[in-house]
NUPADO-32832 format. One line per field, with one value per residue: residue number from 1; x negated, y, z of N, C-alpha, C, O in turn. Coordinates in Angstrom, 1 decimal, m for minus. Atoms other than C-alpha are relative to their C-alpha. Layout:
N
num c(NUM|...)
n_xx c(X|...)
n_yy c(Y|...)
n_zz c(Z|...)
ca_xx c(X|...)
ca_yy c(Y|...)
ca_zz c(Z|...)
c_xx c(X|...)
c_yy c(Y|...)
c_zz c(Z|...)
o_xx c(X|...)
o_yy c(Y|...)
o_zz c(Z|...)
END
This chain:
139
num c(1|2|3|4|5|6|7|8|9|10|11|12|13|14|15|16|17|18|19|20|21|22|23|24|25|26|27|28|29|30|31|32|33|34|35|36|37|38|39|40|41|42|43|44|45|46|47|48|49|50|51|52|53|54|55|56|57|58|59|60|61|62|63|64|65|66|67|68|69|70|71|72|73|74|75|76|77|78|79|80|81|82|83|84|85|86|87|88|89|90|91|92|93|94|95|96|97|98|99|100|101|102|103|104|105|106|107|108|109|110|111|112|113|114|115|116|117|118|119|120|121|122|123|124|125|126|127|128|129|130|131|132|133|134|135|136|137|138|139)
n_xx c(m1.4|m0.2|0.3|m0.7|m1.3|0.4|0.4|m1.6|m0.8|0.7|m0.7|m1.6|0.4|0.2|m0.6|m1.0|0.5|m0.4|m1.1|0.3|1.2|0.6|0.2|m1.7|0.7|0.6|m0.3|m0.8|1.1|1.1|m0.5|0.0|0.8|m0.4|m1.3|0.5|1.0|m0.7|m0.8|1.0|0.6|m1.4|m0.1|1.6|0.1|m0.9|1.0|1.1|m0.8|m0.4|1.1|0.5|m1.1|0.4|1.1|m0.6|m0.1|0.6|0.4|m0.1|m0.2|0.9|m1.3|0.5|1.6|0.2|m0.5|0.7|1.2|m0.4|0.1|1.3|0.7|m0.2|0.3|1.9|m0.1|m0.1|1.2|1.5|0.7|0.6|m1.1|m1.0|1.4|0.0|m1.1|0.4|0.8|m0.8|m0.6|0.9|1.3|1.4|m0.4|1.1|m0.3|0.8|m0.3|m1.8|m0.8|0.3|m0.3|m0.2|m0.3|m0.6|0.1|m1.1|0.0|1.0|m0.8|m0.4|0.5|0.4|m0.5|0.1|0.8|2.1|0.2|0.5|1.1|0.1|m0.3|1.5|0.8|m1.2|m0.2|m1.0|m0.8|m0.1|m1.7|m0.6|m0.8|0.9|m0.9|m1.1|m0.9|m0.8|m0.5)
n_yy c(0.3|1.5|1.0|0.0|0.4|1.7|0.5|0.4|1.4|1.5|m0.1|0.3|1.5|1.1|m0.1|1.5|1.2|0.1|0.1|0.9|0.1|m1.2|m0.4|m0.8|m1.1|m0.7|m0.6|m0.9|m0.8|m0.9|m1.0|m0.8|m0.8|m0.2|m0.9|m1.9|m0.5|m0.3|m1.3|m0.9|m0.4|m0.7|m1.4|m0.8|0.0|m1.0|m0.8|m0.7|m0.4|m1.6|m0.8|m0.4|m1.3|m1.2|m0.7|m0.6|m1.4|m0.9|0.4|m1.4|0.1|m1.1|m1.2|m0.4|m0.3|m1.1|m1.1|m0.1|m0.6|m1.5|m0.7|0.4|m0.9|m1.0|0.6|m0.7|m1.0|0.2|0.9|m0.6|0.5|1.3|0.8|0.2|1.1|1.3|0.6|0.1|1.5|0.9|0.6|0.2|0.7|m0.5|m0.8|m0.1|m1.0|1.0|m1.1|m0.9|0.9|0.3|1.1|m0.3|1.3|0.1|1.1|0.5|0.2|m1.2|m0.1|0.9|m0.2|m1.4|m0.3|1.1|m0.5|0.7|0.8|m1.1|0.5|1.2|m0.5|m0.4|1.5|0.7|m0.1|m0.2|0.5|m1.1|0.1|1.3|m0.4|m0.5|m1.1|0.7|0.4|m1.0|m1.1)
n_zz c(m0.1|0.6|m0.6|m1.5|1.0|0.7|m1.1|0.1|1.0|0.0|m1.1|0.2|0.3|m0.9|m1.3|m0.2|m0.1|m1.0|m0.9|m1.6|m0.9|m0.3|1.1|1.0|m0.9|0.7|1.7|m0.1|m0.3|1.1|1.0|m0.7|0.4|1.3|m0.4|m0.4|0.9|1.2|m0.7|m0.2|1.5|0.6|m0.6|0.7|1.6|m0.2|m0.6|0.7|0.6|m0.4|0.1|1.2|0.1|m0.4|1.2|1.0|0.2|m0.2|0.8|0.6|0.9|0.9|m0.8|m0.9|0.3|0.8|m0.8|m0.4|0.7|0.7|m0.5|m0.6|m0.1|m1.1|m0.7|0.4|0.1|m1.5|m0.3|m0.2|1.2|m0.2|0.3|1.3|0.2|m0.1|m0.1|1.3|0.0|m0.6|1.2|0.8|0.1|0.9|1.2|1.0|0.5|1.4|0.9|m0.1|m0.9|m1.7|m0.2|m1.3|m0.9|m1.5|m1.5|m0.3|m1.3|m0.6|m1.3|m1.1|m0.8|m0.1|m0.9|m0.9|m1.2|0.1|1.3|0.5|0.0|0.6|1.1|0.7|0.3|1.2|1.5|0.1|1.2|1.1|m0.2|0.6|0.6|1.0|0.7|0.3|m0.5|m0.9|0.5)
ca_xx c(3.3|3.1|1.2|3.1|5.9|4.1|2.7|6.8|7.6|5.1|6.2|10.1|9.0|7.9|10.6|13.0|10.4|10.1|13.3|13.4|9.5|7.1|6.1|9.1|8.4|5.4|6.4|9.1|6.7|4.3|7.5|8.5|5.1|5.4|8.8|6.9|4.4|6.7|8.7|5.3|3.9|7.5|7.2|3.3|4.4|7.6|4.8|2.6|5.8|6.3|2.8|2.4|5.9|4.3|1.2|3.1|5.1|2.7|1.1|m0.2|1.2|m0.4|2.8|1.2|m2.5|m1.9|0.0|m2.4|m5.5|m3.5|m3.5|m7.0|m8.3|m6.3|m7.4|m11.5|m10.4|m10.0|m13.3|m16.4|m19.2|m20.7|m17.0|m16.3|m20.4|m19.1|m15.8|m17.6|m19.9|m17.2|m15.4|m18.1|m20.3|m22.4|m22.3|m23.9|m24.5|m25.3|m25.3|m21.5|m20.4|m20.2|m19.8|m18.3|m18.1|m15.2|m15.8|m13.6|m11.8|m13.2|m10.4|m10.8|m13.3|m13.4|m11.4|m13.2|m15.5|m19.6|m18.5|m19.9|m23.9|m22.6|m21.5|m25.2|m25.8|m22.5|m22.1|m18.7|m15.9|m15.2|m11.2|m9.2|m7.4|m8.6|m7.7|m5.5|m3.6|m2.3|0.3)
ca_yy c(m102.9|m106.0|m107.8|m107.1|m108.4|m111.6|m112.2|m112.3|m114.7|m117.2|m117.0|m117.7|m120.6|m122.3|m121.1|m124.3|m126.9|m125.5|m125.8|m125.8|m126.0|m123.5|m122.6|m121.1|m118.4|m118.0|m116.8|m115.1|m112.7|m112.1|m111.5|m109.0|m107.6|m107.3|m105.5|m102.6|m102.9|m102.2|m99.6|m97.5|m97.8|m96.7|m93.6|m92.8|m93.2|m90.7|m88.4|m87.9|m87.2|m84.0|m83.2|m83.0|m81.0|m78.7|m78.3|m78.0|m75.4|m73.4|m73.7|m70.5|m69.6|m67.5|m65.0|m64.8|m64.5|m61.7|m59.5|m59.9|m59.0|m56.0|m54.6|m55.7|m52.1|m50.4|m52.8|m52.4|m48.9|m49.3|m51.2|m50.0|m50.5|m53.7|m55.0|m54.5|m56.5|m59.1|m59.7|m59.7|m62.4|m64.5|m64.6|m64.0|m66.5|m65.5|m62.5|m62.6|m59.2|m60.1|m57.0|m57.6|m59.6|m60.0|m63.3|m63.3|m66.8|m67.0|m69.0|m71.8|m72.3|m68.9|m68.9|m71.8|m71.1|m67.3|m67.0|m70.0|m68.2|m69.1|m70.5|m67.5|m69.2|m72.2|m70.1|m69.5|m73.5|m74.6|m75.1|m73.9|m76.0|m73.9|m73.2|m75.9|m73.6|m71.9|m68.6|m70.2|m71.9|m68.6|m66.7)
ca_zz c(13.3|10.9|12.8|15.8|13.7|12.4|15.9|16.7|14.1|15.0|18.8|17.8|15.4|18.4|20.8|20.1|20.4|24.4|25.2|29.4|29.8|31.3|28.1|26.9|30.0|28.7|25.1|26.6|28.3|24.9|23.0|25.7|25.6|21.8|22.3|24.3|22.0|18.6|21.3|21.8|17.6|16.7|19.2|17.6|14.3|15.6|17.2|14.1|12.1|14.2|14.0|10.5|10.2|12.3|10.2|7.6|8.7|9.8|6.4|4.4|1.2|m2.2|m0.9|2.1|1.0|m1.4|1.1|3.3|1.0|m0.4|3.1|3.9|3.1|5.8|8.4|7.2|7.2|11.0|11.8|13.7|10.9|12.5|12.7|9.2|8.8|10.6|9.5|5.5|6.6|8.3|4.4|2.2|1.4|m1.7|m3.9|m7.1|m8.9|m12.5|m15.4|m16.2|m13.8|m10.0|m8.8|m5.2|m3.3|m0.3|2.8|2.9|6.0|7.1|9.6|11.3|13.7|13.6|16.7|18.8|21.7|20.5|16.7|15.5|15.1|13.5|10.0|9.3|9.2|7.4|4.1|3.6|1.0|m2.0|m2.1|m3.6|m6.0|m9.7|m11.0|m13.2|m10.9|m9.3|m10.7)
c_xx c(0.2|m0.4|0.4|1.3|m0.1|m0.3|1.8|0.6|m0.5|0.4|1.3|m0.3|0.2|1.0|1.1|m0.8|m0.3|0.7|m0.1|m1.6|m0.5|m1.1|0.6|m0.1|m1.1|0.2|0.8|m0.6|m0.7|1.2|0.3|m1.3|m0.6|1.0|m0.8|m1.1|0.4|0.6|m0.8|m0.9|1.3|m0.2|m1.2|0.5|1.6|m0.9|m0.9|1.0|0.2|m1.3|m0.1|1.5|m0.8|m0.8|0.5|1.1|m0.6|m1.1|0.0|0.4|m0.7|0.5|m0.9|m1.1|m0.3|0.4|m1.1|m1.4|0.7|0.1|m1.1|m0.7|0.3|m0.3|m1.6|m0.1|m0.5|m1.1|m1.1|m1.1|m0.5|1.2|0.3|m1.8|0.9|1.5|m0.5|m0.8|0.8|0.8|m0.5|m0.7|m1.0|0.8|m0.8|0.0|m0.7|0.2|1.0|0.9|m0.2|0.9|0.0|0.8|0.6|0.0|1.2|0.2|m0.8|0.6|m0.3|m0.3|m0.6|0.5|m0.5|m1.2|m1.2|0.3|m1.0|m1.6|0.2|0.7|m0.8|m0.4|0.8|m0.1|1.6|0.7|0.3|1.8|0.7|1.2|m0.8|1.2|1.1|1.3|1.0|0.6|0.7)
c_yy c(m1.3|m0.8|m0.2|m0.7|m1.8|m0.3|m0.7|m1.1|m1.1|m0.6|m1.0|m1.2|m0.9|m0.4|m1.4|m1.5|0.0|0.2|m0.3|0.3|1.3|1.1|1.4|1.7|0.3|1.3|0.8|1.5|0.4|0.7|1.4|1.1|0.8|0.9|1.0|0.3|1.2|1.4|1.3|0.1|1.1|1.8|0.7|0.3|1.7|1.5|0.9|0.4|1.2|0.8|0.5|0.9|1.2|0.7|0.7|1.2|1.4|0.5|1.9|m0.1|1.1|1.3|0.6|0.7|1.6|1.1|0.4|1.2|1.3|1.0|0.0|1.5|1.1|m0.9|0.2|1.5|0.6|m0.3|0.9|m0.7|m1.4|m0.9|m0.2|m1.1|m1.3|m1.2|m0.2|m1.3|m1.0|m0.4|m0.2|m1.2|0.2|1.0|m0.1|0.8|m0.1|1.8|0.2|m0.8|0.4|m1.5|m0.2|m1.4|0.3|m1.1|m1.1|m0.4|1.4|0.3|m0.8|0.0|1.8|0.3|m0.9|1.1|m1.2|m0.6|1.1|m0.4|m0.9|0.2|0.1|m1.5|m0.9|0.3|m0.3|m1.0|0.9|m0.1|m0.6|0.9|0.6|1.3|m0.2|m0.3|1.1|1.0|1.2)
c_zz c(m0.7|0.6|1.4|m0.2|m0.1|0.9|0.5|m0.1|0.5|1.5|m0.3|m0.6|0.7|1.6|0.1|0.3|1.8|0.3|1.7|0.5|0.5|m0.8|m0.7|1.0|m0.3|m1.1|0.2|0.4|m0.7|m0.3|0.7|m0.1|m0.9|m0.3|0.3|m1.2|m1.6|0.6|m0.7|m1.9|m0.6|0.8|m0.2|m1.6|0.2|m0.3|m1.5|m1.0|m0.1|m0.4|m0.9|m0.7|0.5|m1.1|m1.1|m0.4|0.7|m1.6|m0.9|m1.9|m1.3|0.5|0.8|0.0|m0.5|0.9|1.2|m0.4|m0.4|1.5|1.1|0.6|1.2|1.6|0.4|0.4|1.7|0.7|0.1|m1.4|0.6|0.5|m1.3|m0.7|0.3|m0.8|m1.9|0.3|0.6|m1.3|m0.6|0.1|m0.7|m0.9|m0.8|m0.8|m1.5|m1.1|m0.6|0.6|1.4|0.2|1.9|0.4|1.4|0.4|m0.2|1.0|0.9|1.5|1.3|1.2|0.6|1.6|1.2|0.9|m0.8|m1.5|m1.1|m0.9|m1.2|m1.4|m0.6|m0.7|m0.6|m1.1|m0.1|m1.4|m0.7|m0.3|m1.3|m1.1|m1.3|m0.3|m0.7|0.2|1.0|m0.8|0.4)
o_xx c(1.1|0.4|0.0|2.1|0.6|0.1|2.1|1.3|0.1|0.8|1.3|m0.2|1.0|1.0|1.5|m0.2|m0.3|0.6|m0.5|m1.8|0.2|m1.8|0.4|m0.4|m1.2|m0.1|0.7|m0.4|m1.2|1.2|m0.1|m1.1|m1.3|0.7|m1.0|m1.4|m0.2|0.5|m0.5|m1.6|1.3|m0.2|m1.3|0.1|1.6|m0.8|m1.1|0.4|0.5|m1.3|m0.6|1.3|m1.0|m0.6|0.3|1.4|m0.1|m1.9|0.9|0.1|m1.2|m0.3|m1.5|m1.3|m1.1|m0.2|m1.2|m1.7|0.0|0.1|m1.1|m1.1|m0.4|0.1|m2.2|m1.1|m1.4|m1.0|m1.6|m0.8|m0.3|0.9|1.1|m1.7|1.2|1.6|0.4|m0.6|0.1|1.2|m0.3|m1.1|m2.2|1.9|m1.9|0.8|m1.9|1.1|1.3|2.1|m1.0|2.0|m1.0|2.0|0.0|0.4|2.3|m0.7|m1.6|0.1|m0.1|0.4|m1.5|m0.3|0.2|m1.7|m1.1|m0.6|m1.7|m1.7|m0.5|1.3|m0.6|m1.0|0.4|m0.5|2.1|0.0|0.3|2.3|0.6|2.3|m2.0|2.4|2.1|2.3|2.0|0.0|1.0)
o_yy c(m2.1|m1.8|m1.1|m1.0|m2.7|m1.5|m1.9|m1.8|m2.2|m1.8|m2.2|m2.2|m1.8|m1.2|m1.9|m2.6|m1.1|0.9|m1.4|0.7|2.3|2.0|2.4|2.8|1.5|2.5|1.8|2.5|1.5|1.9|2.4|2.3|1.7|1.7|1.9|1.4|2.2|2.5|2.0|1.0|2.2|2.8|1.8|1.1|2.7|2.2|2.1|1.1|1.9|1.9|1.6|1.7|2.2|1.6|1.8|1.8|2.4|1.4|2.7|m1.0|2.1|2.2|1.6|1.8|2.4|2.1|1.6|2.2|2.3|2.2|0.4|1.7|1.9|m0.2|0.6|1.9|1.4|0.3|1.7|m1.8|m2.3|m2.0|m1.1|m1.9|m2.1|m2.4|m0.7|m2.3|m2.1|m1.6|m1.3|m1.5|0.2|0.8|m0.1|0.5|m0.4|2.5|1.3|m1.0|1.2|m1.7|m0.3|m1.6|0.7|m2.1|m0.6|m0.9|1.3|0.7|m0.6|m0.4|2.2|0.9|m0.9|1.8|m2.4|m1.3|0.7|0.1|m0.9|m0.8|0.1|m1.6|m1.9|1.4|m1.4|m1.1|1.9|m1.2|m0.3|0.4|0.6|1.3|0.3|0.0|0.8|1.9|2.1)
o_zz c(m0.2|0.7|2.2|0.7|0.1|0.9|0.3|0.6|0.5|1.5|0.0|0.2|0.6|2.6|1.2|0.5|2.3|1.3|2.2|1.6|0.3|m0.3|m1.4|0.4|m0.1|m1.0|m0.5|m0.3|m0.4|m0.3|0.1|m0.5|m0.7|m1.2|m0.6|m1.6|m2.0|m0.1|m1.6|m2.1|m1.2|0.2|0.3|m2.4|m0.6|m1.2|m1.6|m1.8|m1.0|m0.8|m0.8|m1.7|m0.2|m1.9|m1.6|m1.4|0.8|m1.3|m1.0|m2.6|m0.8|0.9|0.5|0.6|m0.1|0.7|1.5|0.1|m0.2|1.2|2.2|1.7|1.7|2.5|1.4|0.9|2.0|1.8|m0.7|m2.0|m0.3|0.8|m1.7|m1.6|m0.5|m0.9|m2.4|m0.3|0.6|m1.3|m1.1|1.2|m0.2|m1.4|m0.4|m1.7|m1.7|m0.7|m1.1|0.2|1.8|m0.2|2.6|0.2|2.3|m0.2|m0.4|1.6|1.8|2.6|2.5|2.1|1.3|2.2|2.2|0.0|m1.0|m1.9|m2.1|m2.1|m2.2|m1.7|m1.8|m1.7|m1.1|m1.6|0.0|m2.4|m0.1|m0.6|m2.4|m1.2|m1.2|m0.4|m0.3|m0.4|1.7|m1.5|m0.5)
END
């Protein structure tokens, strides 16, 4: 957009020195084409405006998370055994069973591609992100 701007300026500068020639129709034609240009950035920069409203209201919240997990067990409950396999390996990532601990690694992004047709393979060969939040931070 700036430089659709500064292109502009430098144009106009020169628009008084062709007064009359076939110049001046020239210039008039970039700025013109500079015009649709400014039109069409203005209506992308619109565009990713809405997009990222969207995202953001579709956006999950701790609210949400916990209500969820609190009615996980009647859902698992539900689950043929090699449904309730897969749907542990689709969150899990690592458990670690230690003598007074357990150390239980979730998927990050576990969702994203659980519902895509064939992503299923490509869970084994990812190295999943580790969730951008700390015990701590949840109250």
């Amino acid at each position: 957009m700036d430089q659709v701007n500064a292109d502009a300026g430098k144009l106009l500068t020169q628009w008084a020195a062709l007064d009359g020639s076939d110049a001046q129709a020239f210039l008039r034609e970039q700025l013109d084409g500079m015009a649709q240009r400014r039109l069409e950035l203005e209506a992308s920069i619109v565009a990713v405006g809405e997009a990222l409203r969207q995202v953001e209201d579709r956006g999950v919240t701790v609210a949400v998370v916990r209500e969820a997990l609190a009615q996980l067990h009647q859902v698992y409950a539900h689950l043929k055994p090699f449904e309730q396999r897969e749907l542990l390996r689709l969150v899990v990532h690592r458990v670690e069973v230690r003598d007074t601990e357990l150390v239980l690694e979730v998927k990050g992004n576990a969702c994203s591609g659980a519902g895509q047709a064939g992503s299923t393979p490509l869970f084994r060969s990812q190295r999943f992100e580790t969730p951008d939040w700390l015990p701590e931070q949840v109250a």
